[in-house]
C-alpha positions as CSV (number, residue, x, y, z in Angstrom):
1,X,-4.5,2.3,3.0
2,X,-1.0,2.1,4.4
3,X,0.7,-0.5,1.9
4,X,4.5,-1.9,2.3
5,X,6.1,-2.0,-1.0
6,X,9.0,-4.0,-0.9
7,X,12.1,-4.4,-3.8
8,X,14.2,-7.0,-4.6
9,X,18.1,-7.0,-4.4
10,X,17.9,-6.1,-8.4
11,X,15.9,-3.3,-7.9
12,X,17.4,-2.0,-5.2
13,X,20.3,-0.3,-6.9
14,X,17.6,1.5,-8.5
15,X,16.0,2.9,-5.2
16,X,19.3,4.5,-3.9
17,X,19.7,1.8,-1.5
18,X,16.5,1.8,-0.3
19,X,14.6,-1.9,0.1
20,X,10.9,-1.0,0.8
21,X,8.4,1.8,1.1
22,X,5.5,2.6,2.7
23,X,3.0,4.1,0.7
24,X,-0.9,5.2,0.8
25,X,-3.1,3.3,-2.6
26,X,-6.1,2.3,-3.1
27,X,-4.6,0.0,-6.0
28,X,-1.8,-1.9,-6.8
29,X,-1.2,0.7,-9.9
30,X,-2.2,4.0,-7.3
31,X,0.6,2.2,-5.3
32,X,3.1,2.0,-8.1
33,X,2.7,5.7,-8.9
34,X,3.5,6.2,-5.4
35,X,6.5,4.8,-5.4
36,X,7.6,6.5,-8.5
37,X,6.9,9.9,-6.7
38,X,9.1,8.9,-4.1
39,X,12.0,7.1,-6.0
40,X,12.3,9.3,-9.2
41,X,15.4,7.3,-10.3
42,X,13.8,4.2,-9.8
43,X,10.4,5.7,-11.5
44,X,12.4,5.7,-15.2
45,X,12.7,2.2,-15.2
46,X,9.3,1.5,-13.9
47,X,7.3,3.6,-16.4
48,X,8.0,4.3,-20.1
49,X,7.7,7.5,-21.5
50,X,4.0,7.3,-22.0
51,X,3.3,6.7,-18.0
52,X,2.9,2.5,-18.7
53,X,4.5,0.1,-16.3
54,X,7.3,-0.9,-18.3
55,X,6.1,-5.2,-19.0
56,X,9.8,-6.1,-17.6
57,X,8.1,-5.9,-14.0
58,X,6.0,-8.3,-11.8
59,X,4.4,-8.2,-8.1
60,X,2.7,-10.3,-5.8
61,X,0.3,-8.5,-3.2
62,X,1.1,-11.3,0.6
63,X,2.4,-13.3,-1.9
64,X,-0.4,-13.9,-4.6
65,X,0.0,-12.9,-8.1
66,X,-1.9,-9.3,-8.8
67,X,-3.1,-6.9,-11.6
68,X,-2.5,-3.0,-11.8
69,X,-5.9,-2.8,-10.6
70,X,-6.4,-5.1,-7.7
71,X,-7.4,-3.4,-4.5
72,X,-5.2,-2.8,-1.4
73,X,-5.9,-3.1,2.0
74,X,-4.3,-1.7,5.2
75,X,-1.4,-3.8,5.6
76,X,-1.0,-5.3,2.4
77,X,3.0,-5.6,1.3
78,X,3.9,-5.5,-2.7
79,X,6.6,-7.4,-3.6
80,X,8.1,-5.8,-7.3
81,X,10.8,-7.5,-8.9
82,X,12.1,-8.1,-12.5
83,X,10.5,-10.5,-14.3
């Protein structure tokens, strides 16, 4: 599933500049770890150095509060931002 991710303004000094991707997850946490493959300087402050989401981190999937594994649908956009 094609999934919009986007970042807020804090975030996006992270990202290189960059305010959403477009990524392909079956899962909020499949889309996070696509993201992180795509933005490796953003990735190190996502994940620790065991692979967790780092707990400083929320997201909304359209706007509704999610877990790592809720499931995406074509379409869907992430919003991640500090928490």
């Amino acid at each position: 599933m094609a999934v919009t991710i986007k970042l807020n303004e804090k975030l996006v000094q992270w990202s290189g500049g960059t305010a959403e991707a477009t990524v392909t997850a079956a899962t909020v946490r499949e889309a996070l770890l696509q993201l992180a493959r795509q933005q490796p300087a953003l990735a190190t402050r996502l994940f620790n150095c065991d692979g967790e989401l780092r707990t400083l981190f929320r997201f909304t999937r359209n706007g509704e509060p999610v877990t790592l594994d809720t499931p995406l649908h074509d379409g869907d956009t992430l919003l991640l931002e500090l928490a």
